[in-house]
C-alpha positions in Angstrom: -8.2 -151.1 -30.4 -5.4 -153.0 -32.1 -4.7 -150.2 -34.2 -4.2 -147.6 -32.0 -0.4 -148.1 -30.6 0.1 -148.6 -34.4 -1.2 -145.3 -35.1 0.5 -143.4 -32.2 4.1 -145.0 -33.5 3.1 -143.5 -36.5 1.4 -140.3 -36.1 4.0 -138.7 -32.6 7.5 -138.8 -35.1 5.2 -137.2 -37.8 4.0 -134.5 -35.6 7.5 -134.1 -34.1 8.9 -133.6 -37.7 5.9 -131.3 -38.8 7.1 -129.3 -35.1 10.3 -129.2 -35.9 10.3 -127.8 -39.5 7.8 -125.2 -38.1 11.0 -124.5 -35.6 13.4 -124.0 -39.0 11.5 -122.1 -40.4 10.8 -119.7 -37.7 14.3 -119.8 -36.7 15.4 -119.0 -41.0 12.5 -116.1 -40.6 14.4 -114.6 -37.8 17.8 -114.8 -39.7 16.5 -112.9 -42.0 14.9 -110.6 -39.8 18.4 -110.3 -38.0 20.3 -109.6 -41.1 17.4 -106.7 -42.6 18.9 -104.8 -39.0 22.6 -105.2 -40.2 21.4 -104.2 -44.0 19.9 -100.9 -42.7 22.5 -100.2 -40.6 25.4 -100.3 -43.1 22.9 -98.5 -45.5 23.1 -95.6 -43.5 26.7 -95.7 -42.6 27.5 -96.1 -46.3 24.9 -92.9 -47.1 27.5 -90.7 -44.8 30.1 -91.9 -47.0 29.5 -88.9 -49.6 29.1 -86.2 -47.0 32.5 -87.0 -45.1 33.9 -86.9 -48.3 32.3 -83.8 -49.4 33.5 -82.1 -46.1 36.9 -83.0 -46.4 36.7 -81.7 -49.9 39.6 -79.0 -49.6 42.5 -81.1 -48.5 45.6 -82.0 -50.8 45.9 -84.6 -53.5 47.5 -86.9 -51.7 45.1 -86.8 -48.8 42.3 -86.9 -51.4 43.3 -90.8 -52.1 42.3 -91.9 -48.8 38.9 -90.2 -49.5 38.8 -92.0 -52.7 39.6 -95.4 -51.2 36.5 -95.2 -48.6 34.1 -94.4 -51.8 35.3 -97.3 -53.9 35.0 -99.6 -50.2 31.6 -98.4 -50.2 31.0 -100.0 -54.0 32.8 -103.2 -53.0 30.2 -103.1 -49.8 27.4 -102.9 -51.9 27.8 -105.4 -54.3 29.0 -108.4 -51.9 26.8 -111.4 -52.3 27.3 -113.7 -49.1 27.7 -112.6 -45.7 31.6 -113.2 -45.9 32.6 -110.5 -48.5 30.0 -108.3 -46.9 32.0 -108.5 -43.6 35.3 -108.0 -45.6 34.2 -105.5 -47.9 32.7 -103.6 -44.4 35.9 -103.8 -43.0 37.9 -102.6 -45.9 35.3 -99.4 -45.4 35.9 -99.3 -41.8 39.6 -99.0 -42.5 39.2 -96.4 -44.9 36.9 -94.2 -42.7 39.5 -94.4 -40.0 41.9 -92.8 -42.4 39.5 -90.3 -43.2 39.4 -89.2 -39.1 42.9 -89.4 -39.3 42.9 -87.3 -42.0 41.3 -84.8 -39.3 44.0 -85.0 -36.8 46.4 -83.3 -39.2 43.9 -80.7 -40.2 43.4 -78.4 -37.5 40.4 -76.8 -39.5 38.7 -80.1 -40.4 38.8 -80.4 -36.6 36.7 -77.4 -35.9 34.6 -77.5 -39.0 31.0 -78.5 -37.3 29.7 -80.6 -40.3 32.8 -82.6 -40.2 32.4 -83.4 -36.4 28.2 -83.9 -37.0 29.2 -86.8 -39.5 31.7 -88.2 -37.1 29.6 -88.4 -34.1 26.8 -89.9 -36.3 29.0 -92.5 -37.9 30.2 -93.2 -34.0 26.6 -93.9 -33.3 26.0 -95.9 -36.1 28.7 -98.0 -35.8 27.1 -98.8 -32.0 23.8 -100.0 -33.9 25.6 -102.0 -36.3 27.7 -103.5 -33.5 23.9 -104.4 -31.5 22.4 -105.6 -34.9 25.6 -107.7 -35.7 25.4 -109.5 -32.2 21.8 -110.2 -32.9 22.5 -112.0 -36.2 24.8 -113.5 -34.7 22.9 -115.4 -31.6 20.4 -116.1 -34.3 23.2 -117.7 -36.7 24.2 -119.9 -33.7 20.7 -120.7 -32.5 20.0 -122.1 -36.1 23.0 -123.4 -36.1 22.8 -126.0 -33.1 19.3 -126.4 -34.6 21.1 -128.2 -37.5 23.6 -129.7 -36.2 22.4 -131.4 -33.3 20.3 -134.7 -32.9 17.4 -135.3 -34.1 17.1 -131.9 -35.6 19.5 -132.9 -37.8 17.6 -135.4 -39.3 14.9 -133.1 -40.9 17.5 -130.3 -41.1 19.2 -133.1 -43.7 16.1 -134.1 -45.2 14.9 -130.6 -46.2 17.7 -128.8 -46.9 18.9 -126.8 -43.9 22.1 -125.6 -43.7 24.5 -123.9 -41.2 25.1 -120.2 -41.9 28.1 -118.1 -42.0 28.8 -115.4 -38.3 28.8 -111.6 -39.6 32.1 -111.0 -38.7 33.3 -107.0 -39.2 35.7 -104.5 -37.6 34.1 -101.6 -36.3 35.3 -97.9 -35.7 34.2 -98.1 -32.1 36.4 -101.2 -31.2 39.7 -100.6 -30.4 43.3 -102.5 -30.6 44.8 -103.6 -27.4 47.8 -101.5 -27.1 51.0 -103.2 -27.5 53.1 -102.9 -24.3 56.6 -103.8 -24.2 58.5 -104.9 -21.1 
């Protein structure tokens, strides 16, 4: 019977570190899980890109650079490798689209042309998934986070190579500026 507190002090930090790997990797599955729902998202909003552009087709030359802008934001978005130049390059977009419905305020017809306000109201409801998706990554990002940082995680987040991840941080169509207000 000698042996067995000398087994127990050896076998409960073993099982805790076998238990708590088990917990990174669950928690790297759901990062990934998390960012597949952003991914899809800003697939389809960058799919509209050609069809707002093709419905906005007859405007003038100078008008037709903002259109141009938004398709070469939609190339940057796709070929950014980490999750900060995705968020940038997204935001880029974002401020191109919004010069695109801008664009529509100064043409009455693009107003009243139905395709035109079909691909607004779906990039409106697109942005809302992104903007659900993105907060989901984003509680999973800190949940893996404190998972790596704090103690004794830390010790077996060290040991094996965990690392904290980056926030998806992006400007969105649907959020708006606080209006400046002067006194």
């Amino acid at each position: 019977m000698s042996w067995l507190p000398f087994a127990l002090l050896l076998l409960v930090p073993m099982v805790w570190g076998i238990l708590t790997y088990n917990r990174f990797i669950r928690q790297r599955q759901m990062l990934m899980e998390a960012w597949s729902g952003i991914d899809v998202q800003l697939k389809r909003r960058h799919d509209l890109i050609p069809n707002l552009a093709e419905s906005v087709k007859g405007i003038s030359a100078h008008e037709r650079e903002v259109l141009e802008e938004a398709v070469a934001r939609r190339a940057d978005g796709l070929q950014s490798e980490n999750v900060q130049a995705r968020g940038e390059a997204e935001t880029a977009l974002t401020r191109s689209i919004k010069g695109i419905f801008a664009l529509a305020e100064a043409y009455p017809a693009l107003q009243a042309n139905r395709n035109f306000t079909d691909l607004q109201q779906t990039l409106t409801e697109i942005e809302d998934q992104i903007q659900y998706a993105r907060r989901y990554y984003n509680g999973t990002v800190r949940d893996f986070n404190t998972l790596v940082q704090s103690f004794p995680s830390n010790l077996i987040a060290s040991l094996c190579n965990f690392e904290t991840k980056e926030y998806f941080e992006l400007e969105l169509l649907t959020e708006r500026e606080a209006p400046d207000i002067a006194l």
